[in-house]
C-alpha positions in Angstrom: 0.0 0.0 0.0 1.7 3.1 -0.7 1.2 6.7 0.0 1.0 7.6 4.3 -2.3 8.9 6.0 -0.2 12.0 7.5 3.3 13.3 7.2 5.1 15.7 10.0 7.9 17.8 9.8 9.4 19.8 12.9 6.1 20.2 14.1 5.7 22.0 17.9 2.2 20.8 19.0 0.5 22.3 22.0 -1.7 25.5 23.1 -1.4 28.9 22.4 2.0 29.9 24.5 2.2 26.9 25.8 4.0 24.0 23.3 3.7 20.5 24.8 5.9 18.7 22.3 8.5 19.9 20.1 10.4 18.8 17.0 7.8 15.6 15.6 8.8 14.1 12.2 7.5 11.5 11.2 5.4 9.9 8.2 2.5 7.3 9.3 2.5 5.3 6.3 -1.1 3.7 4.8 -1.7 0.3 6.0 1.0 0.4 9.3 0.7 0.4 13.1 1.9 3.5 14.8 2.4 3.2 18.5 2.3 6.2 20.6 4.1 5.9 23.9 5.0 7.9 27.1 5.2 9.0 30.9 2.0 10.5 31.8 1.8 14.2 30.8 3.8 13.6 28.0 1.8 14.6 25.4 0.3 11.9 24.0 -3.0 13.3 23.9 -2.4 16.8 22.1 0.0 15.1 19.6 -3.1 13.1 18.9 -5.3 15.4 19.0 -3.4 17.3 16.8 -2.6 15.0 13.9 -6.4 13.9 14.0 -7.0 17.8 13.3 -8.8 19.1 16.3 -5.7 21.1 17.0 -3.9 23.1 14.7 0.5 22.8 15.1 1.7 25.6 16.6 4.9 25.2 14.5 6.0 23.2 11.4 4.0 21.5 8.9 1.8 18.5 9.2 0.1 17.0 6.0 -2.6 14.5 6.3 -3.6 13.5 2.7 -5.3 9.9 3.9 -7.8 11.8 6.2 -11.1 11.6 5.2 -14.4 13.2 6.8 -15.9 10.1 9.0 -12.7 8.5 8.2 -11.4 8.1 11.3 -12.3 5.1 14.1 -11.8 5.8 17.6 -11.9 2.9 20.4 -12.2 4.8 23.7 -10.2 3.7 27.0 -13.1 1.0 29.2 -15.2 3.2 31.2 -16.3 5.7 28.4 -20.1 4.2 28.3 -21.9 4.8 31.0 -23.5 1.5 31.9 -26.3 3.0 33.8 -27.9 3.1 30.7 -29.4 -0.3 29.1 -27.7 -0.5 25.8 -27.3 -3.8 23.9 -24.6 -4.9 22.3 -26.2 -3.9 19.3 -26.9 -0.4 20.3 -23.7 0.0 21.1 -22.4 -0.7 17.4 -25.3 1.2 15.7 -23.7 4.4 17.6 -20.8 3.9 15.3 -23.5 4.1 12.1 -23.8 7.7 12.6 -20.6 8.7 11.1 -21.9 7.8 7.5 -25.4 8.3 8.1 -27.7 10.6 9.2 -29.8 9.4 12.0 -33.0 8.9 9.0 -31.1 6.8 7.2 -32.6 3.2 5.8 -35.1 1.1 7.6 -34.4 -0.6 11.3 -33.6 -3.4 9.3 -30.1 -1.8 7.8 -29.4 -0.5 10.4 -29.6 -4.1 12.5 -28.0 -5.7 9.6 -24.9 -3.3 9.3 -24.3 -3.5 13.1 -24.6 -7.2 12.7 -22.0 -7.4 10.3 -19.1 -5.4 12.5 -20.0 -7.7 15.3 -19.5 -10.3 13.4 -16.2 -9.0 12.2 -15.1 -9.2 16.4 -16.4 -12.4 17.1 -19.5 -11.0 18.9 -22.2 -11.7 16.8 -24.4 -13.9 18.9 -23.8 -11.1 22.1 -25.9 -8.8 19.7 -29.1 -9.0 22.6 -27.0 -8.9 25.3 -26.4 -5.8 27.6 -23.1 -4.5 27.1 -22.7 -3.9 31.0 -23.0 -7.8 31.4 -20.1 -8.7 29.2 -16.3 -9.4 30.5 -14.3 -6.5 30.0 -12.6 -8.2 26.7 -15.8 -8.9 25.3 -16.5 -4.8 25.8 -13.9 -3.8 24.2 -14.4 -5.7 20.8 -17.7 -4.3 21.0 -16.0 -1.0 21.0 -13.7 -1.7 18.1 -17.0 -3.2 16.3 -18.6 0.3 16.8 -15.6 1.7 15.0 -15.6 -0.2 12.5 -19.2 0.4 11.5 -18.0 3.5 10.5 -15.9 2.1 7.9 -12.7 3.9 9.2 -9.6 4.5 7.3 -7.6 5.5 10.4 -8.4 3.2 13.8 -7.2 5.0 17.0 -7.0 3.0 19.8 -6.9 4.3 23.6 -5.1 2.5 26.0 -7.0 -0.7 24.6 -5.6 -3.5 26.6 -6.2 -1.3 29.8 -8.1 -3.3 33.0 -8.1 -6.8 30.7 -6.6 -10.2 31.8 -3.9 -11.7 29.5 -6.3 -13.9 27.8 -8.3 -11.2 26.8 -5.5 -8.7 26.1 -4.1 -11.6 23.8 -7.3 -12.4 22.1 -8.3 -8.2 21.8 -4.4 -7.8 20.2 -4.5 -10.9 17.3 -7.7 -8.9 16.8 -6.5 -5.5 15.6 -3.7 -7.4 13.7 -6.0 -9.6 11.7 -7.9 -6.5 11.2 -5.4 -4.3 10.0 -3.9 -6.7 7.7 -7.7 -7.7 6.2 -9.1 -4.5 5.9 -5.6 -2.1 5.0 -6.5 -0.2 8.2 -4.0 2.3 9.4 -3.4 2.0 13.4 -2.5 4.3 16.2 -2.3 3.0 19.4 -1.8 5.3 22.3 -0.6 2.7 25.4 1.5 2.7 28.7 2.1 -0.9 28.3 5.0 -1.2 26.4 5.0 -5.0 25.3 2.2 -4.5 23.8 3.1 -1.7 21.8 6.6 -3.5 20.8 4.5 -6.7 19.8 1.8 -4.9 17.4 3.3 -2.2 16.1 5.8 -1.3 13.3 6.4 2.3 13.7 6.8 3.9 16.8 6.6 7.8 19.3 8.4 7.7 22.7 7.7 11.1 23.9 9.5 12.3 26.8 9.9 15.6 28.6 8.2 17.8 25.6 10.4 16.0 23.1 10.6 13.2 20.7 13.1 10.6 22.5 12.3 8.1 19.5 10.5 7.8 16.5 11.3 5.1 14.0 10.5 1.5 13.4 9.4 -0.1 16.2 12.3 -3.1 15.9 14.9 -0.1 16.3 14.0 0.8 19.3 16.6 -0.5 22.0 16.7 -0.7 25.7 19.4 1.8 26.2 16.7 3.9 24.5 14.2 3.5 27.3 16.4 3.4 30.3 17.4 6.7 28.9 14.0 7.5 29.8 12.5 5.3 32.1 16.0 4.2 34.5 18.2 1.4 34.9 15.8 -0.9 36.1 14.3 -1.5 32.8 14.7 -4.4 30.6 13.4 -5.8 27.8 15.2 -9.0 26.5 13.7 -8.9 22.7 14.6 -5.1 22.3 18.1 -5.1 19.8 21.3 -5.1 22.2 19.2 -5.7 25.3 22.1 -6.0 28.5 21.4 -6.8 31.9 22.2 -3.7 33.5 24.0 -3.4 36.9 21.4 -3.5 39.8 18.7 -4.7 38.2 15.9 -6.6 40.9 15.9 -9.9 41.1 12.7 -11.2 38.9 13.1 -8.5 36.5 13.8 -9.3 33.1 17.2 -9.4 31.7 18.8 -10.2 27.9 18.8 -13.5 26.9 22.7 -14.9 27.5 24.6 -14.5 24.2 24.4 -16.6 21.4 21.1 -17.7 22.2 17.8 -17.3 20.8 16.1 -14.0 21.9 12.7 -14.3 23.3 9.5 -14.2 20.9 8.5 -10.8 22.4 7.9 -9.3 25.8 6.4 -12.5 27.7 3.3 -13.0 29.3 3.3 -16.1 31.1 5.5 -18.7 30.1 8.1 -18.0 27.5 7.2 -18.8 24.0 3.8 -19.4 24.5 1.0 -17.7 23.8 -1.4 -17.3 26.4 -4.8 -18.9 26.2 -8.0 -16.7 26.4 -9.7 -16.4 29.1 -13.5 -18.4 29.6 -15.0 -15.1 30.8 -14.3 -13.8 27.4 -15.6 -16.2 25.2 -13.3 -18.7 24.2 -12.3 -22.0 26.2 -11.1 -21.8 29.4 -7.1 -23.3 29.9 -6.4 -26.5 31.1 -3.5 -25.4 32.6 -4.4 -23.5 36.0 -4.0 -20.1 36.8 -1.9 -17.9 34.5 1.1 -17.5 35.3 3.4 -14.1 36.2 4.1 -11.1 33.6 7.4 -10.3 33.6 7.6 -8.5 30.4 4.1 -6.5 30.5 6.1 -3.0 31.3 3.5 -0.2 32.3 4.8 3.2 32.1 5.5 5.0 35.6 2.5 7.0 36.0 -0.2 5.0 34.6 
């Protein structure tokens, strides 16, 4: 896929007399996974704001010749419904409808069968009747993404996704938005503290730190030097390139594979290697093989 949704160079984003974040370059090409990363207070959320257009750069250019109007998918953080209310399932999705249609378009039946089709898309179609305050937290969030989709997004911006979910359903919600991506040509921007999760499912990647860029680049260049830069000593991530076990690390805390073996698959949940297995609460068959076990790798920012 060729061309990029938007394109920044030395951009300063931020409020009037007040930047946030300075010097962002970067190109978000069609079809890739952009993870946005950083310490509380960061900036995270103007720079966002600001490349979806809701805030103009204070300095610099930014381009965005793959936005659209409606063309943009946002999957909110859990807690954004307000579960006092009884929505279904389906309610929930046919909220999504709005950004193609007006709220006369097409018979209930369109509108049912449309809604249908997104839940199908996030293995929920048979929770359509269902209240969506009665589902597992996993299950809520595919409901979320399903409302997104509904809108038949270009761009699908993702909030702290994997926030409040079990492994199981943070493994399950993850494969999701892969299978997704790769199916549809959807362009991805995930905004998380968890950093395994942003090394795992992304390819290009924004550390922000202290008002600046500390990183931007693929996501496999990023190395652990890089975020003890930011984040201290006592981080490390054993699939990062060069990863070293640095001098007074805890015990229990990951370290580099020894030399001259085989890295790790990716920041571990559980047991190395293996892929957790979804949890029963969120849909799919319960493991046979007790509790889950610790998560080493699963590295939340400090702050949040």
């Amino acid at each position: 896929m060729n061309g990029v949704w938007a394109s920044a160079q030395g951009m300063t984003v931020g409020y009037p007399g007040r930047p946030v974040v300075e010097g962002v370059t970067f190109d978000l090409p069609l079809g890739s996974a952009l993870g946005l990363v950083g310490p509380n207070g960061s900036g995270k959320t103007t720079l966002l704001r600001t490349l979806l257009g809701l805030l103009p750069p204070l300095a610099g250019r930014l381009d965005r010749p793959g936005a659209r109007p409606g063309g943009v998918g946002y999957v909110p953080q859990q807690g954004a419904i307000d579960e006092l209310f009884p929505f279904t399932v389906r309610d929930i999705v046919e909220m999504g409808l709005a950004a193609r249609h007006s709220a006369w378009w097409g018979p209930a039946a369109a509108w049912r069968a449309e809604a249908q089709a997104a839940l199908a898309a996030v293995g929920l179609a048979d929770q359509a009747g269902r209240l969506f305050r009665e589902l597992s937290g996993g299950m809520k969030q595919r409901a979320l993404v399903a409302r997104a989709l509904a809108g038949r997004p270009d761009l699908l911006v993702l909030d702290e996704p994997t926030r409040g979910l079990d492994l199981g359903q943070t493994a399950t919600l993850l494969r999701l938005l892969d299978q997704l991506r790769r199916d549809r040509g959807l362009t991805t921007i995930m905004v998380s503290h968890v950093l395994s999760d942003v090394l795992e499912h992304t390819d290009q990647l924004l550390l922000l730190h202290e008002g600046r860029v500390a990183f931007q680049g693929p996501t496999r260049g990023l190395t652990e030097r890089d975020l003890q830069r930011i984040y201290g000593p006592d981080v490390a991530f054993p699939a990062l390139a060069g990863a070293t076990r640095s001098p007074g690390l805890a015990n229990g805390a990951v370290a580099a594979a020894a030399p001259g073996s085989a890295p790790s698959s990716g920041l571990s949940r559980g047991e190395p290697g293996k892929e957790p297995a979804a949890t029963a609460s969120d849909g799919a068959a319960p493991s046979s093989t007790g509790p889950a076990a610790p998560e080493p790798g699963r590295r939340e920012a400090p702050g949040g």
